[in-house]
C-alpha positions in Angstrom: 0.0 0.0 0.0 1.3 3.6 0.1 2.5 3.8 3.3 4.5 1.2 3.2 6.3 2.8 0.2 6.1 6.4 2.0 7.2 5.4 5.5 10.8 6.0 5.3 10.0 9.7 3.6 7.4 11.0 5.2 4.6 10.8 8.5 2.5 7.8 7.5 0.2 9.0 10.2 -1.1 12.2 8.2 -1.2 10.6 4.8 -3.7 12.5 2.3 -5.2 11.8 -1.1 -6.1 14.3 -4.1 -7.5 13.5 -7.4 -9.4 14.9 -9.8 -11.7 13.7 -12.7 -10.6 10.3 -13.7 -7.4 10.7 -10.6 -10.6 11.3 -8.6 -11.8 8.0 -9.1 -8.3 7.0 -8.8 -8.1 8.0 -4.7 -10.8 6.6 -3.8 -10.3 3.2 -5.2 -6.8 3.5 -3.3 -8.5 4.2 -0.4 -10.8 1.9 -0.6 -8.2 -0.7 -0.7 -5.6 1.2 2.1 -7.3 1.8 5.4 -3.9 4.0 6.6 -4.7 6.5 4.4 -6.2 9.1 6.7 -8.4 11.9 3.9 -9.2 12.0 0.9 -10.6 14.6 -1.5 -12.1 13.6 -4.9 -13.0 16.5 -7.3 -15.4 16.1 -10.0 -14.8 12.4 -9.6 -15.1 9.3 -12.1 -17.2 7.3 -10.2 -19.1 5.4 -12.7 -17.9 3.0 -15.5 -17.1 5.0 -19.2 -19.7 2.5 -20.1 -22.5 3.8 -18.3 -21.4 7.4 -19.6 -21.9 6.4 -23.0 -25.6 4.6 -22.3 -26.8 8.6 -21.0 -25.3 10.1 -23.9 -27.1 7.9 -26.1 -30.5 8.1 -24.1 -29.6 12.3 -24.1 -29.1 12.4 -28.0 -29.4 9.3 -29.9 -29.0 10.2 -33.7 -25.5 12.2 -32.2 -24.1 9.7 -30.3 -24.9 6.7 -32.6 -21.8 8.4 -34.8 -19.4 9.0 -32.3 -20.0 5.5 -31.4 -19.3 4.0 -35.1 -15.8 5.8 -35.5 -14.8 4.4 -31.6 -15.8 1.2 -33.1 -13.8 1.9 -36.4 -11.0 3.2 -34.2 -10.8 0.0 -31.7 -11.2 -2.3 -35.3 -7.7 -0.5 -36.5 -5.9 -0.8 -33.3 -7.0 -4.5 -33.1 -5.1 -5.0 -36.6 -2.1 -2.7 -35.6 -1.8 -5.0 -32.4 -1.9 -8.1 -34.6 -0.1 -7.6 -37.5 2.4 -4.8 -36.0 2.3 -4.7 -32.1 2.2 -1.8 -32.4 -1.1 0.7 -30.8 -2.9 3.5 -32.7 -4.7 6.5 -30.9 -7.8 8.8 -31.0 -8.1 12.4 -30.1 -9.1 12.5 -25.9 -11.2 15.1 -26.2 -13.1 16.1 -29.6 -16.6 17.7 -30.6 -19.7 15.6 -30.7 -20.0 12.7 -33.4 -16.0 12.5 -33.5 -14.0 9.6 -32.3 -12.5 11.0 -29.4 -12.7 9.3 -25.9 -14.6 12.5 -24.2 -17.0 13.9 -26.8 -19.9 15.2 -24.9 -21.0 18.5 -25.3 -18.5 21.5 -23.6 -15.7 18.6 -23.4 -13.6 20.3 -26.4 -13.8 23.8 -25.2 -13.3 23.3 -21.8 -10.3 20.7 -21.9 -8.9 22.7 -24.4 -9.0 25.8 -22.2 -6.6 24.1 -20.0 -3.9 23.2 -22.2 -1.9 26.1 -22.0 1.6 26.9 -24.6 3.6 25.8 -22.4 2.0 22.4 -22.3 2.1 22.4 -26.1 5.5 23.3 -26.3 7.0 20.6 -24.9 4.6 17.9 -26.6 1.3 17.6 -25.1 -0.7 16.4 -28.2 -4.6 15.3 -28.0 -4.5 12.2 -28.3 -5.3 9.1 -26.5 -4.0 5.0 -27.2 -7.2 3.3 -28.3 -6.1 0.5 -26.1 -6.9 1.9 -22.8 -10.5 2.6 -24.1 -11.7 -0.3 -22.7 -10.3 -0.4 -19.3 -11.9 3.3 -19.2 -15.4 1.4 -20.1 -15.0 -0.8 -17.7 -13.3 1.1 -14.4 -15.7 1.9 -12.1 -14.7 3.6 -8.6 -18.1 2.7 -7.2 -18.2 -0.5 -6.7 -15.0 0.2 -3.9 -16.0 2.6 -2.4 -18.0 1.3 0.6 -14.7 0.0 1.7 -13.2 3.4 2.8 -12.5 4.5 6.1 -10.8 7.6 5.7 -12.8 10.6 6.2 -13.9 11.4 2.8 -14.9 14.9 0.7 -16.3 14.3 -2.8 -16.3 18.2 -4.7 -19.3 17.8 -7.2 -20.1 20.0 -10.3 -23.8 21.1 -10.9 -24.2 21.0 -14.5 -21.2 18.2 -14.8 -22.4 16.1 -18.1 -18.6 14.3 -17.7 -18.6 12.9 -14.3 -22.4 13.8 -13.4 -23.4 15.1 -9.9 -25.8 12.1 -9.6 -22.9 9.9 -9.6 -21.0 11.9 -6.9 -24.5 11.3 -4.7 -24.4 7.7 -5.3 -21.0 7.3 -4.0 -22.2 9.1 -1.2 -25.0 7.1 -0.4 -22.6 4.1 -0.5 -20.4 5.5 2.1 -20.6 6.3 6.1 -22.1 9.7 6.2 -20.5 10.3 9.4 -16.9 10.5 7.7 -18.3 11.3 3.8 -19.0 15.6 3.3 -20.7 16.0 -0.4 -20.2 19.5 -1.4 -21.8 20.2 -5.0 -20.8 23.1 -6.6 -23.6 25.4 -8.3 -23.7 26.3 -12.1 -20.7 24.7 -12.6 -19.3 21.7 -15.3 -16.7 19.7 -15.0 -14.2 21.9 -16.5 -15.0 25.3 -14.8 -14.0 23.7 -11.7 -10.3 24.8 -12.2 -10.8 28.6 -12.9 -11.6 31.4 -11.1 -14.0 31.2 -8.2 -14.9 28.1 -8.6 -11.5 27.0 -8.2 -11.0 29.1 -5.5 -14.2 27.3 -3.6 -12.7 24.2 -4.1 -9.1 24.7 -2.5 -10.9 26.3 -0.1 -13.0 23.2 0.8 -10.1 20.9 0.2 -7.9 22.9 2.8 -10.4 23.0 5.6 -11.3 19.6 5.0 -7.3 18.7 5.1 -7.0 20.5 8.2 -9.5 19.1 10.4 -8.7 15.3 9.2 -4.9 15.2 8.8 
């Protein structure tokens, strides 16, 4: 577990966890499976499978989602040959406009992840793209079925008008977990992108701090 690969560095006894998005989904599955880790905060956290993400976007739009979901299929069909014939993988833009191939297509995905890739990002290599092959460990990863398991005070951040990560999915991990040591904090008129700017932002750390400071 982490402490044991943290004990020699630092105090095992006031061992937090951060994550956001799909690193939010991340902390609480390593929670759920490390009972010395003493808080965790997960922002705008995946909680449900890729999976289920798609089945709302296709109850949500149909007609639109039915042609982002033929080029995924064309792109997983290509990377199965690649893997075969070359070993080699192939990848798809991570975040695109509706009916594209890429793995986060829902609408506001585009803009808002691309608001955060500044320059600098850019000018030492960040490209959009994605290996094909992890897109079905994404469809399958799902945070909630773990989470019942954690025992470190918990605070999940939640984003109003989140279509990524969706409040509702924030409130069923919370109705798995002990509301004695779970705080829920959902964040008005907010998506899953506008999280990391300006005030929003600013409520977050704020709620991250506090809740740091009275649990670690």
């Amino acid at each position: 577990n982490a402490s044991n690969h943290l004990q020699d560095v630092v105090d095992t006894n006031h061992i937090g966890l951060w994550g956001t998005s799909m690193g939010g989904g991340h902390v609480l599955r390593a929670a759920a499976m490390d009972s010395e880790i003493r808080a965790v905060v997960a922002s705008v956290p995946h909680v449900k499978s890729a999976f289920e993400s798609v089945l709302r976007t296709i109850q949500r739009d149909p007609a639109v989602a039915s042609v982002g979901l033929v080029k995924i299929a064309g792109a997983l069909i290509k990377y199965g040959l690649h893997q075969l014939l070359y070993g080699a993988t192939t990848y798809v833009p991570l975040h695109g406009p509706p009916m594209s191939a890429a793995m986060m297509q829902n609408p506001g995905d585009d803009e808002g992840y691309g608001s955060l890739i500044e320059e600098p990002a850019r000018d030492v290599g960040w490209t959009n793209l994605a290996s094909v092959g992890s897109i079905i460990p994404t469809l399958l990863y799902r945070p909630l079925n773990t989470v019942h398991n954690i025992t470190a005070p918990t605070l999940l951040i939640a984003a109003q008008f989140d279509t990524l990560c969706p409040a509702a999915d924030s409130e069923a991990a919370f109705g798995r977990m002990n509301p004695r040591t779970t705080k829920l904090v959902t964040l008005k008129n907010a998506t899953h992108f506008s999280v990391y700017n300006g005030e929003l932002l600013e409520r977050s750390v704020t709620e991250m701090v506090e809740f740091y400071k009275a649990h670690l």
